[in-house]
N, C-alpha and C positions, 0 to 999 in steps of 0.2 A: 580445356575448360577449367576455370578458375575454382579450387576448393575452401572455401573459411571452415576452418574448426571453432567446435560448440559445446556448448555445456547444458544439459535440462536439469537446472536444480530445487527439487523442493526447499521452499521456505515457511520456515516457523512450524514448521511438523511437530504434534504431538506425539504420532503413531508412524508406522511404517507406511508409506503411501500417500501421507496426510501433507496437510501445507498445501503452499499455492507456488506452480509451478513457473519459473521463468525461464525461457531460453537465451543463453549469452552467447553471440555470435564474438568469440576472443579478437579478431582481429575486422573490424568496420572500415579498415582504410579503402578505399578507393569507393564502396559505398554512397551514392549520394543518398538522398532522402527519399527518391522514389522507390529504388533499389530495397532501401531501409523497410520503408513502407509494405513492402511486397512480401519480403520475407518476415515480419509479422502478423501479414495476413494469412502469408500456409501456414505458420507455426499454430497459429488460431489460439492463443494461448493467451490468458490477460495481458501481457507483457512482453513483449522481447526486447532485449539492449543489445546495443554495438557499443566495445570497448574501441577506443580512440585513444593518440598521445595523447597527453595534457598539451593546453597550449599554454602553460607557465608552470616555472619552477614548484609552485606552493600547492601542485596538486601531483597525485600519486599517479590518475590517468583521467581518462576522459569517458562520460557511456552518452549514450543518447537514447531515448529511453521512448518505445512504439507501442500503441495498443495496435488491435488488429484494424483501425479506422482512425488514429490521428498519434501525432507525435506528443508528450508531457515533458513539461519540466522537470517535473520530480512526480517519483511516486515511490514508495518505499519497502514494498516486498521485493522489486527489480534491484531498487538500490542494495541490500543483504544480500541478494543474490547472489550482484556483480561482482560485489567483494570478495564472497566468499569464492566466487570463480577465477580470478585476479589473481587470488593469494595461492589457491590450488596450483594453478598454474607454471605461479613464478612470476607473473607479470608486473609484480611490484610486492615490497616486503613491508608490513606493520614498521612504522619506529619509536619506541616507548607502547604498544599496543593503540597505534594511531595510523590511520590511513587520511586522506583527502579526496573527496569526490570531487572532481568538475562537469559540474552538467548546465543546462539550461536557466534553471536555477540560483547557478554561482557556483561557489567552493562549499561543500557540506563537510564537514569532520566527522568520522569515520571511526568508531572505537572496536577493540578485537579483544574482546576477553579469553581467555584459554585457549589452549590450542587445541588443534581436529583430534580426534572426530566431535568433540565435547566444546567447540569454539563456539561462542556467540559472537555474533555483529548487533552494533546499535548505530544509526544515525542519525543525525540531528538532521529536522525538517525545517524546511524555511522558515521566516517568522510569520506567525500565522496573522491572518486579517482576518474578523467577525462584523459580521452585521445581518440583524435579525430579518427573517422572514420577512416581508411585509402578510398582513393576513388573508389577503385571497388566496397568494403563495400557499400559506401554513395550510389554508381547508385544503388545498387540491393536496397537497400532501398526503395528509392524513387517512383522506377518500381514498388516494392513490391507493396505500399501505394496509385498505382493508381496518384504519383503525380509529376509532372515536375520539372525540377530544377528551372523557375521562381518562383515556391508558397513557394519555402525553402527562411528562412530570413537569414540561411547559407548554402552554399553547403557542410559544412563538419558536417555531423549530429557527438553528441560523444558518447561513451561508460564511462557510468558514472555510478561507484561502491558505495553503498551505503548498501551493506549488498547485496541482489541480485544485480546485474549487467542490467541496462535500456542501449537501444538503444533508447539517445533524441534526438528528431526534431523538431524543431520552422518554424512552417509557417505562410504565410503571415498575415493571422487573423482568427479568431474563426471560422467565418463561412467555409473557407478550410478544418479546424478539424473536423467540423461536416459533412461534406459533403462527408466524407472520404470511399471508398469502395475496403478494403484493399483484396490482395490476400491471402489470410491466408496459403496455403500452406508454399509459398514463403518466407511469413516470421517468420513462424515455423523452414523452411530452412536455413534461416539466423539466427534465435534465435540460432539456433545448432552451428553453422558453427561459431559464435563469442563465444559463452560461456553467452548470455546473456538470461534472465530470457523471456523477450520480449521486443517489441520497445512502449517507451511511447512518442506524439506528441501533443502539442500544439500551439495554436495562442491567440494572442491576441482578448479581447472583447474588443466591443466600449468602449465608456469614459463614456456613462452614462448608461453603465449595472452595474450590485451591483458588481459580479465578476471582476477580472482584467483579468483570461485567460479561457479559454476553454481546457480538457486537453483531450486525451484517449488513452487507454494502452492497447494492443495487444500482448497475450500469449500463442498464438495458441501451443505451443510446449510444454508447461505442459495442454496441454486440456484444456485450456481455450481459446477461442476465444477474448473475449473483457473483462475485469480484469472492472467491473462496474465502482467503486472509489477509484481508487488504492493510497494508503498512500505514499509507497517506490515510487510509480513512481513520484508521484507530490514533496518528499523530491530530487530524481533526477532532478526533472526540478528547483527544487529551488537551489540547487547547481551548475548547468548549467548556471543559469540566473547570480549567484553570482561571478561564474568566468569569465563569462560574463562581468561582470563590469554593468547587467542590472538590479538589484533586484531594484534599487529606494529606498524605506524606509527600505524596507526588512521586511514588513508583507503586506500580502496579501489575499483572497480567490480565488481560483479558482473552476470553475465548471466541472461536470464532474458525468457521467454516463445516461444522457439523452437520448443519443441514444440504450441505452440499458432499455428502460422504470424505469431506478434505481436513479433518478434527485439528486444528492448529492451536496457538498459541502464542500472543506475541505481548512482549513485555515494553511499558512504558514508562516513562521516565521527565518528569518536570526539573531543568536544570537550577540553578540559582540568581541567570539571567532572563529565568522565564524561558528557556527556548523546551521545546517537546524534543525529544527523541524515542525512537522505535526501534526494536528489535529480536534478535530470537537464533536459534540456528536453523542451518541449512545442509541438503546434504545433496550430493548429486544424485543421480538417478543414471542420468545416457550422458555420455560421451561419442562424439563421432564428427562427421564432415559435411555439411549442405552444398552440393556440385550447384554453380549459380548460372550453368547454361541451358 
């Protein structure tokens, strides 16, 4: 019976237990995608990746990257993960504090600040695509989320492509996002009915919280309910903010997975060619073997 070794690693942990959990299957070869598919539906976890060769010199290695109900291009608490499981490993070494991802997506670059246990990962996310709600969109939203059109700081929430597809929404401040007790059918409903992965929603924290925003991500339509500390959604909202005209320095933290007892933290970053990146650390948790007969 065939053994793959694995890695369950928190990401973007504030606290001990915190972050959003990915499981990295180290070696996907001989995996097809059903196979793939499978064993991220036991893991049941928002995410599980298979590491792959690269199929070209200019990448470090390869993941492909499963919720527990469809395969993604990109998403980005998997992608930190991978990396940080890769590098653990041995499976490929920083060069100048640089990695290369190849996924579905293309080639992402890969940055490694410091080394373990104190290393962060950041990655740069696709180039993002926006285009606003239309407004039937925006009301079922909003109904969805339980929230008025006063607490929106737009009435036109967008659809903003980043590798998966967010529905983002900015309300009035932090404390609206947390207090949020969203319809989930509804917006499993509307995840379908746009093409979008789920709806990610933030506000701003006070001035003297260590965060700048509060975020959270809602994926009820891939069987997830609340996405803990989603990567792709906070590179969404940092795209959003950027065509906004509102990112300020263009680095940031925001928080995020608190209400889901998962307290993270992931730091954002607006490059000088406009691209978003996301990131934070990671730590393992389990190591061990999934027997695949």
């Amino acid at each position: 019976m065939r053994e793959v070794a694995f890695k369950q690693v928190d990401v973007f942990p504030q606290v001990a237990f915190g972050g959003n959990p990915v499981a990295v299957i180290l070696d996907g070869s001989g995996l097809d995608g059903c196979a793939m598919q499978a064993i991220a539906r036991w893991t049941n976890l928002s995410e599980t990746t298979f590491v792959l060769p690269a199929t070209t010199p200019a990448a470090s290695y390869r993941v492909r990257i499963f919720t527990p109900r469809r395969e993604l291009p990109f998403a980005g608490h998997p992608s930190v993960g991978t990396a940080h499981a890769v590098l653990e490993a041995g499976l490929a070494e920083a060069v100048d504090g640089a990695l290369v991802q190849e996924c579905a997506a293309g080639l992402l670059p890969v940055r490694v600040e410091e080394d373990a246990p104190q290393r962060r990962i950041l990655v740069r996310a696709p180039a993002a695509r926006l285009a606003p709600l239309p407004e039937p969109d925006a009301g079922l939203l909003l109904a969805a989320l339980g929230a008025d059109a006063g607490a929106a700081v737009t009435a036109r929430p967008a659809a903003v492509d980043v590798g998966p597809v967010w529905l983002v929404l900015q309300l009035g401040d932090a404390a609206r996002v947390r207090a949020l007790e969203p319809d989930l059918a509804a917006l499993a409903a509307l995840s379908d009915a746009t093409g979008a992965v789920g709806i990610t929603v933030f506000g701003a924290e006070p001035d003297d919280a260590p965060d700048r925003y509060a975020v959270r991500s809602f994926c009820p339509a891939d069987g997830i309910d609340e996405d803990p500390v989603c990567g792709s959604g906070n590179a969404a909202v940092g795209a959003w903010l950027h065509a906004a005209g509102a990112a300020g320095d263009g680095a940031w933290t925001s928080s995020q997975g608190r209400e889901c007892g998962r307290d993270g933290r992931v730091a954002v970053r607006i490059d000088a060619d406009d691209r978003v990146w996301i990131g934070g650390g990671a730590t393992t948790r389990i190591e061990g073997r999934i027997a695949l007969g």
